[in-house]
C-alpha positions as CSV (number, residue, x, y, z in Angstrom):
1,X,-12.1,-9.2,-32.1
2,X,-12.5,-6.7,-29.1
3,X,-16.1,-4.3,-29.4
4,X,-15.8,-0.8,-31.0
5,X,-16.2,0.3,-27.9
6,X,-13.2,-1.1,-26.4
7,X,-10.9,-0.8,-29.3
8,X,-11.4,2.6,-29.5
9,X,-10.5,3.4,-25.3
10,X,-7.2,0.8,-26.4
11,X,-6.7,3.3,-29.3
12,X,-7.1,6.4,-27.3
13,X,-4.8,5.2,-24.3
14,X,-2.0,5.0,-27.1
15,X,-2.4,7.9,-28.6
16,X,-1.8,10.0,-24.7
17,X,1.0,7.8,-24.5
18,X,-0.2,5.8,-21.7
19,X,-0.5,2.7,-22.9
20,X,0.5,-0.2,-20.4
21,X,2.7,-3.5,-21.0
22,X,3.6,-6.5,-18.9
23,X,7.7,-5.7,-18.7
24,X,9.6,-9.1,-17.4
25,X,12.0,-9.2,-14.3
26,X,15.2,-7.3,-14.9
27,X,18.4,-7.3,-13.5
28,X,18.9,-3.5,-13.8
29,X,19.4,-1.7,-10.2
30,X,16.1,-1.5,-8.1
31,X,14.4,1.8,-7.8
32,X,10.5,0.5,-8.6
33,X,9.9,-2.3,-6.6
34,X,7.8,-2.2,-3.0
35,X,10.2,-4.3,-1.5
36,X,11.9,-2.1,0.7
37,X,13.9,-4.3,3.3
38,X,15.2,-7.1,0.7
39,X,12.4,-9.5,2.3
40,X,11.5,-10.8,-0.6
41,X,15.1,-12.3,-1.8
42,X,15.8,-13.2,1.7
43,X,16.9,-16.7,1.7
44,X,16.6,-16.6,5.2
45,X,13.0,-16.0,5.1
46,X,13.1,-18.6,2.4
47,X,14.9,-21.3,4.0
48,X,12.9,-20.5,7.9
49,X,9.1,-20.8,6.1
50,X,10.2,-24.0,4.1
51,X,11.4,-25.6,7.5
52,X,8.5,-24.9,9.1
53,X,6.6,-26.4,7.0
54,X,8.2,-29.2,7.1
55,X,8.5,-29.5,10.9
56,X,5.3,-29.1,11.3
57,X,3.7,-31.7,8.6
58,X,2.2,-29.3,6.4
59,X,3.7,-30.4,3.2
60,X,0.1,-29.0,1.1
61,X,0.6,-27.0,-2.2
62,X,-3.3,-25.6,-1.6
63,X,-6.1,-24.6,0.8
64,X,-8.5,-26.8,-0.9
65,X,-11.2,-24.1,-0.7
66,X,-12.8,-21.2,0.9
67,X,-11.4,-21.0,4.5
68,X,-15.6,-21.3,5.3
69,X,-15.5,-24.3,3.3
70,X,-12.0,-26.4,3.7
71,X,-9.9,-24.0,3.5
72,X,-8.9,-22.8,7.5
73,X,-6.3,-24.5,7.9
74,X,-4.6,-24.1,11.0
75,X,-2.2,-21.8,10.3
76,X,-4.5,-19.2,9.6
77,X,-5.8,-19.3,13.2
78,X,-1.9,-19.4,14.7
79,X,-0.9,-16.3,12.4
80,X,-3.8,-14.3,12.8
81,X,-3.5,-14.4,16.4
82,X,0.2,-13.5,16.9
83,X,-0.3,-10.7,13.9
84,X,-3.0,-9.2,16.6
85,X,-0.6,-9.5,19.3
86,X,2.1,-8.0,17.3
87,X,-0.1,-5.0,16.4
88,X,-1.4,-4.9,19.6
89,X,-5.2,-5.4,18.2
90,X,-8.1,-7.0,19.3
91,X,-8.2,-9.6,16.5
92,X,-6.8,-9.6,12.5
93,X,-8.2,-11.0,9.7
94,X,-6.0,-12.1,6.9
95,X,-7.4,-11.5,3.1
96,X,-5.9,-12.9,-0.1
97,X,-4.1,-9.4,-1.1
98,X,-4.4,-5.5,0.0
99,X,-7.0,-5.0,-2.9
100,X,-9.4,-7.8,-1.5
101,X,-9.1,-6.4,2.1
102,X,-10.1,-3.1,0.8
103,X,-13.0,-3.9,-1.3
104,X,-14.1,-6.2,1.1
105,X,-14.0,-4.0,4.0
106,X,-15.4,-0.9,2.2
107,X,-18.4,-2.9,0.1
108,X,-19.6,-4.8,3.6
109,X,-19.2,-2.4,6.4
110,X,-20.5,1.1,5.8
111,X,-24.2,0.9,5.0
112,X,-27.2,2.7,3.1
113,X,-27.5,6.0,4.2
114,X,-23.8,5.8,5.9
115,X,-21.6,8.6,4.5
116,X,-17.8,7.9,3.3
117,X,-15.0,10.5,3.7
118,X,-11.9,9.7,1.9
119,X,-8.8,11.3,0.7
120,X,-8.3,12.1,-3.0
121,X,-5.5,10.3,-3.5
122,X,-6.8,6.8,-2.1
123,X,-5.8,4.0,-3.7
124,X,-7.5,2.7,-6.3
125,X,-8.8,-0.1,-4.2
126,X,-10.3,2.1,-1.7
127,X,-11.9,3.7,-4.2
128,X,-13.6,0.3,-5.9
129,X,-14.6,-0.9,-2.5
130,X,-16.3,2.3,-2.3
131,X,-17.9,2.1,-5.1
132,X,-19.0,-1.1,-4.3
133,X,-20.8,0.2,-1.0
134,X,-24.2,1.3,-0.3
135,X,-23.1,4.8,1.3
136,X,-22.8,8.0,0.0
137,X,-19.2,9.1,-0.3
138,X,-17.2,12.5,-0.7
139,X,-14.0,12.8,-1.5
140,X,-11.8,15.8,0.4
141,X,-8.6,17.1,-0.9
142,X,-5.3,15.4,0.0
143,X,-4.5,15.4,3.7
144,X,-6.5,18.5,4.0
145,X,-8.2,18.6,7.3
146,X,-9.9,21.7,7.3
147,X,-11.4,20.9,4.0
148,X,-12.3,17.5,5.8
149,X,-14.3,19.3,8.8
150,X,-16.0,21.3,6.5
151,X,-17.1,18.3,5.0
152,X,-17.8,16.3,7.9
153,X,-20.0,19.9,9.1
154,X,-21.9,20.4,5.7
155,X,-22.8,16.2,5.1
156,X,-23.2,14.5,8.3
157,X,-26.8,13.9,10.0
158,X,-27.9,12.0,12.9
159,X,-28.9,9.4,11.1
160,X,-25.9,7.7,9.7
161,X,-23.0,6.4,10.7
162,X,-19.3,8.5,9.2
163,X,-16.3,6.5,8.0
164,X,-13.6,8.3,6.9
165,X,-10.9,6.6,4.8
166,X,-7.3,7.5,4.2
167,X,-3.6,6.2,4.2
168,X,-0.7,6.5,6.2
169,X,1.9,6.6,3.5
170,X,0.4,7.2,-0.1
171,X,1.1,5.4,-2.8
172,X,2.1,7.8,-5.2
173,X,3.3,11.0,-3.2
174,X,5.0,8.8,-0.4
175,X,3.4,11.5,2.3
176,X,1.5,11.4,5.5
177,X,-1.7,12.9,7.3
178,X,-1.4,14.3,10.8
179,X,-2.4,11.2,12.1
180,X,-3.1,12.6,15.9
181,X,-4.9,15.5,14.3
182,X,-6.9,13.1,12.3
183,X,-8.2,11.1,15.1
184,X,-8.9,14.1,17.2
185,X,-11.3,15.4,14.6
186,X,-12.9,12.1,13.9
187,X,-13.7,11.8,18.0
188,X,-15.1,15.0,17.9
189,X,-17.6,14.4,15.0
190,X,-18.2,10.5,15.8
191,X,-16.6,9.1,12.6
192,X,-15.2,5.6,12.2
193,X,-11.4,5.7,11.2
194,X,-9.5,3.5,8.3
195,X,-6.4,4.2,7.7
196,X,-4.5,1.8,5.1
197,X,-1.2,1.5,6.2
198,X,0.3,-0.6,3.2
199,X,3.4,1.6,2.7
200,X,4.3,2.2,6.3
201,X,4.6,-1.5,7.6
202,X,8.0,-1.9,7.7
203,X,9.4,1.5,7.1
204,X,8.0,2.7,10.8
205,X,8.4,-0.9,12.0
206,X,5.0,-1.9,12.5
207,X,3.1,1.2,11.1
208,X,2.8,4.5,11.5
209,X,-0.5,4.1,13.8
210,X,1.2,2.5,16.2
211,X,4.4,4.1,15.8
212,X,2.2,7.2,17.2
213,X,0.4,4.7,19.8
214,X,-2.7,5.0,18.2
215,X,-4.1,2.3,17.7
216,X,-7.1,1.5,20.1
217,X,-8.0,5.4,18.6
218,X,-8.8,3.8,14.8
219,X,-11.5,1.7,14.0
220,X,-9.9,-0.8,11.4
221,X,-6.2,-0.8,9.9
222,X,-5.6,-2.6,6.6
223,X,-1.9,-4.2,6.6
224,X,-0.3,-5.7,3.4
225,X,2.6,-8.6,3.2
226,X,3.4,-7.7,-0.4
227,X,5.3,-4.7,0.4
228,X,8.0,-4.5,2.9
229,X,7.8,-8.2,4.3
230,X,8.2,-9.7,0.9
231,X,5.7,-12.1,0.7
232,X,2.0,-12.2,-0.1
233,X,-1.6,-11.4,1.4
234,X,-3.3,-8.8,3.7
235,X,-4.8,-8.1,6.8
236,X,-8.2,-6.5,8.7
237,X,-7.3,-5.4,12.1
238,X,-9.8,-4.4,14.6
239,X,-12.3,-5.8,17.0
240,X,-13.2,-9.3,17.1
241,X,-16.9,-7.6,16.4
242,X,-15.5,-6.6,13.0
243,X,-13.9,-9.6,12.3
244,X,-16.9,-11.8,13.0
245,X,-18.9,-9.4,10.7
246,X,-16.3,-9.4,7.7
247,X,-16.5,-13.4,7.9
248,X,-20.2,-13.3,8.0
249,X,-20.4,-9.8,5.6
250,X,-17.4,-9.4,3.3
251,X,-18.0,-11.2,-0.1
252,X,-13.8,-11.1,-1.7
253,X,-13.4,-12.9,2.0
254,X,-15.6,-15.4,2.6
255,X,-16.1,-16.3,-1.7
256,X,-12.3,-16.6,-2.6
257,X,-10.0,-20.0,-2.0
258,X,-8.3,-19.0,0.7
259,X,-3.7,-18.7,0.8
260,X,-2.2,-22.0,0.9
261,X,-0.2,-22.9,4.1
262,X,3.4,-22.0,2.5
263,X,1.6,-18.8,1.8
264,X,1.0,-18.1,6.0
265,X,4.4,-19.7,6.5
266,X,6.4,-16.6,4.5
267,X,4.1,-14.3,6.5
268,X,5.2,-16.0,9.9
269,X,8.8,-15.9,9.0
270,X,8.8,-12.6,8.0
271,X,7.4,-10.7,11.1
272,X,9.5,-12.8,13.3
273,X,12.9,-11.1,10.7
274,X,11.4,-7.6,11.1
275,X,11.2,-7.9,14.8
276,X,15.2,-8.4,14.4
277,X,16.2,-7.0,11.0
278,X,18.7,-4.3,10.8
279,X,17.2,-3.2,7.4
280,X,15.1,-0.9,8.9
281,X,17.5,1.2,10.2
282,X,19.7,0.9,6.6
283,X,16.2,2.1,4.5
284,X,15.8,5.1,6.4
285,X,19.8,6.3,6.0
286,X,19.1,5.8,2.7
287,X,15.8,7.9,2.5
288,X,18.5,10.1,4.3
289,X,20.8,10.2,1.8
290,X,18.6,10.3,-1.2
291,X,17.0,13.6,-0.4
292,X,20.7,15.1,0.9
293,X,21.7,14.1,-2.7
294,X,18.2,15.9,-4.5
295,X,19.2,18.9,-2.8
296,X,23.1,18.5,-3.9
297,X,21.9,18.3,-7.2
298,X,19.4,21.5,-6.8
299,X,16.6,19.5,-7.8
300,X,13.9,19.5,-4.6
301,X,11.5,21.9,-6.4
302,X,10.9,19.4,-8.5
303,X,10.5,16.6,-6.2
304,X,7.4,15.9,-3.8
305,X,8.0,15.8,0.0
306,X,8.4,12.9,1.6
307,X,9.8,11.2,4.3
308,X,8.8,8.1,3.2
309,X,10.6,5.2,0.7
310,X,8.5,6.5,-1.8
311,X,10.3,9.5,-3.4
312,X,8.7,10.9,-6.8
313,X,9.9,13.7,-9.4
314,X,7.2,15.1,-11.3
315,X,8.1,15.4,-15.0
316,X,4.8,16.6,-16.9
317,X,3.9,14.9,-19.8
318,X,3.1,11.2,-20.4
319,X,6.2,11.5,-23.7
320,X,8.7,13.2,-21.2
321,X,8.4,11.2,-18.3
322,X,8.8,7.6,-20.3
323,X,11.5,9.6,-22.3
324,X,13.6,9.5,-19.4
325,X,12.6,6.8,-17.6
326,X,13.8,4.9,-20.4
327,X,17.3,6.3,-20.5
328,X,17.8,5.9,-16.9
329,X,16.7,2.2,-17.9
330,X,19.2,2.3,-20.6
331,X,22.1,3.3,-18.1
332,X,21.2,0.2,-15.8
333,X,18.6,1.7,-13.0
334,X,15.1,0.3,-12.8
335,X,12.9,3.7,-12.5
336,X,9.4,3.3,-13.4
337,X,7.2,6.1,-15.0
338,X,3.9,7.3,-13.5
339,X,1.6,8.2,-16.0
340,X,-1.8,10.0,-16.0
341,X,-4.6,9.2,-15.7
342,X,-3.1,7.1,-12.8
343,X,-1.9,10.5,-11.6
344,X,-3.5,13.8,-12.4
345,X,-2.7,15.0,-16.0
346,X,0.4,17.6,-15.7
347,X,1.2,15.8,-12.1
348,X,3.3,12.7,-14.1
349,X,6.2,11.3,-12.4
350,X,9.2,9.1,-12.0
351,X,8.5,7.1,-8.6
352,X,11.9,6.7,-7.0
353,X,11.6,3.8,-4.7
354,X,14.4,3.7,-1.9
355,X,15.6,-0.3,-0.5
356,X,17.5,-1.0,2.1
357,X,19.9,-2.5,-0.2
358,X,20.6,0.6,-2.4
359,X,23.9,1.4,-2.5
360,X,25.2,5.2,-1.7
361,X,27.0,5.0,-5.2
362,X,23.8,3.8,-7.0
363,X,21.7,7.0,-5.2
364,X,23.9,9.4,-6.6
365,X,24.8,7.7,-10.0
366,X,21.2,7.3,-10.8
367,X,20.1,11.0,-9.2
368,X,22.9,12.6,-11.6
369,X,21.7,11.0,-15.0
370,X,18.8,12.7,-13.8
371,X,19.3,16.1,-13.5
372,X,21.5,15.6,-17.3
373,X,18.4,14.1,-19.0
374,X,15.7,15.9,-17.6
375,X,16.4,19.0,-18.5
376,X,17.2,18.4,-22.1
């Protein structure tokens, strides 16, 4: 038996309808999945990693241990160097996901009496690595600059060192900061940059940073594998200062078992595929043609802007928005439901995410249902 305590926060999440289930893999069409190039059903990728392995002896199902321990195999040390080559960084640091990066860059690096400036909307492991930390933080309102100088102005003091946090692509609206405006204001008040840039790898190539050539301007990126290269794990870029400090500092790094060598492998692969894929180009004329087809269908009021894969129509209400997620379910289309208190109460959603491998037909069959059943 569960504590009152934690019966009664089960209880409550099911009465606001937002009570969460494991689903299983289905065969309806994707619109939920983060896998936005196909990377992840690539045999290609499949077939390339396991014959690496192979031609290079490293037939082992685990690291053994911590990669301070037994764990660094060598691999690590061949993948992390061309990932800093390819991202044009000093040196990258791979993690075990995108939520261990972030907790254990946030928790290690900024410092008592630091301050911490971050977005909003951050992600929700921003937020615990944050929480983790021994700095002060303030949170400013989405991509809002001026509210960020004001900020920066009213909190900041000689003695501490400024990070301020955000993401390239968010999670849940699929927008952007002005990046270049961003750094500019951090220069002029002497504030360390982070920007996650989970959702943009892939969809601007190697990320929006460096899509804008900025990245000797930011102090650390965080990269995930997960997303659009189909596989698994994370990365720290920045200086080899910061990496030798996260080894030495950062607790999810240096006290986890560290990615088995298939693990690297499918992370190899896969940037050498997105330095040739075609996919690239096929996602964004489909982020095209999705948002031609919203408008068709007079329904961009109701959608958030965004240039991004990420494409989300807000439906208020926890009831309404499972309502007709689950009929577009019903007619074949996998559309997942964002409920609060993941997202603000009244700001619920359906999170329309756009593949490569979406059909033209399958945009504009599943954006029709739509419009019928969401205004019944």
């Amino acid at each position: 038996m569960l504590p009152k305590k934690l019966n009664k926060k089960l209880e409550d999440r099911k009465a606001n309808n937002a009570f969460r289930e494991l689903g299983s893999n289905s065969k309806l069409v994707d619109f939920s999945s983060n896998d936005y190039l196909g990377f992840s059903k690539s045999e290609t990728i499949f077939d390339a990693a396991h014959q690496y392995l192979v031609d290079n002896n490293l037939k082992q199902n685990g690291a053994t241990g911590s990669r301070l321990l037994s764990g660094n195999h060598k691999l690590y040390n061949e993948v992390e160097s061309e990932i800093s080559k390819i991202h044009n960084c000093e040196a990258a640091l791979i993690f075990n996901s995108g939520y261990d990066a972030n907790i254990g860059l946030l928790s290690s690096v900024p410092q008592r009496g630091d301050i911490i400036l971050y977005d909003e909307l951050c992600h929700a492991s921003i937020r615990d690595g944050i929480n983790m930390s021994n700095a002060k933080s303030y949170k400013f309102k989405h991509n809002d600059l001026e509210d960020l100088a004001e900020m920066l102005k009213r909190v900041q003091h000689d003695k501490s060192d400024t990070y301020i946090i955000t993401e390239s692509v968010f999670s849940m609206d699929g927008d952007s900061p002005d990046l270049k405006k961003l750094i500019k204001l951090s220069k002029t008040h002497n504030a360390h940059l982070i920007i996650d840039e989970a959702h943009a790898l892939g969809l601007f190539e190697k990320g929006l940073v460096q899509k804008l050539g900025l990245e000797n301007d930011v102090f650390a990126r965080v990269i995930t594998f997960g997303k659009a290269l189909g596989c698994h794990g994370a990365a720290i870029l920045g200086s080899q200062d910061l990496k030798d400090y996260l080894v030495n500092f950062s607790r999810s790094f240096i006290y986890t078992t560290a990615l088995p060598p298939h693990a690297l492998a499918n992370i190899k692969i896969a940037y050498n595929e997105l330095t040739t894929t075609n996919e690239i180009y096929q996602l964004k004329e489909n982020i095209s043609f999705f948002k031609k087809e919203v408008k068709r269908i007079g329904f961009q009021k109701r959608f958030l802007d965004s240039d991004s894969a990420i494409q989300c129509c807000i439906l208020p209400g926890n009831e309404k928005v499972k309502s007709v997620a689950s009929i577009l379910q019903d007619h074949g289309f996998d559309v997942k439901p964002i409920l609060s208190p993941t997202v603000p109460k009244g700001r619920e959603r359906l999170r329309f995410c756009i593949h490569s491998y979406n059909s033209k037909e399958e945009i504009s069959e599943v954006l029709t249902l739509l419009v019928t059943f969401a205004n019944q």
